[in-house]
C-alpha positions, 0 to 999 in steps of 0.5 A: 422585341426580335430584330424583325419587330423592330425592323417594323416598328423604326419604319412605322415611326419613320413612317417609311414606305416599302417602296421608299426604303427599297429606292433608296436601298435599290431593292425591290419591294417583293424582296424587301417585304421578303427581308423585313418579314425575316423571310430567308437569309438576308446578307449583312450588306442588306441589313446594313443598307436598310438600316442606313435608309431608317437612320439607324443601326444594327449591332450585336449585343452579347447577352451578358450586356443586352440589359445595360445596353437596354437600359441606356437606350431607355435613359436617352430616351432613343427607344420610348417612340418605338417599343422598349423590348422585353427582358427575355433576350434570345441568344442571337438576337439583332437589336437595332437602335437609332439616335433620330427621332 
């Protein structure tokens, strides 16, 4: 599951508007939708705001550890409601993973 899928999916099963997440980041829809589609390049500070607004966080897992890192999200249960993401890891892949459900 890339980073934008995921990105996807937390806001469906928040069930959270664009427009919800843009007040609360103060960012426009346009450029919202812009970001979440994986349209241009997206500063760390933006990621991070519209993480906080999913109750979620983003975090680098290096790729020797994503199938661990994996297999704990799935054992808790964190990642049942949104899609566990498939074995086939890209090297600089984003995940994001949120303990609210």
């Amino acid at each position: 599951m890339t980073f934008t899928d995921q990105l996807a999916a937390l806001r469906a099963h928040r069930r959270m508007s664009l427009a919800a997440i843009g007040a609360i980041i103060g960012m426009a829809v346009p450029n919202l939708s812009a970001v979440l589609r994986g349209r241009g390049d997206t500063k760390a500070s933006t990621l991070a705001s519209i993480a906080s607004a999913l109750d979620a966080e983003w975090v680098l897992v290096p790729k020797v550890s994503i199938g661990e890192v994996r297999r704990a999200i799935e054992a808790n249960g964190s990642m049942a409601d949104i899609g566990a993401a498939s074995d086939h890891v890209a090297a600089r892949t984003i995940e994001i993973f949120s303990n609210k459900k």
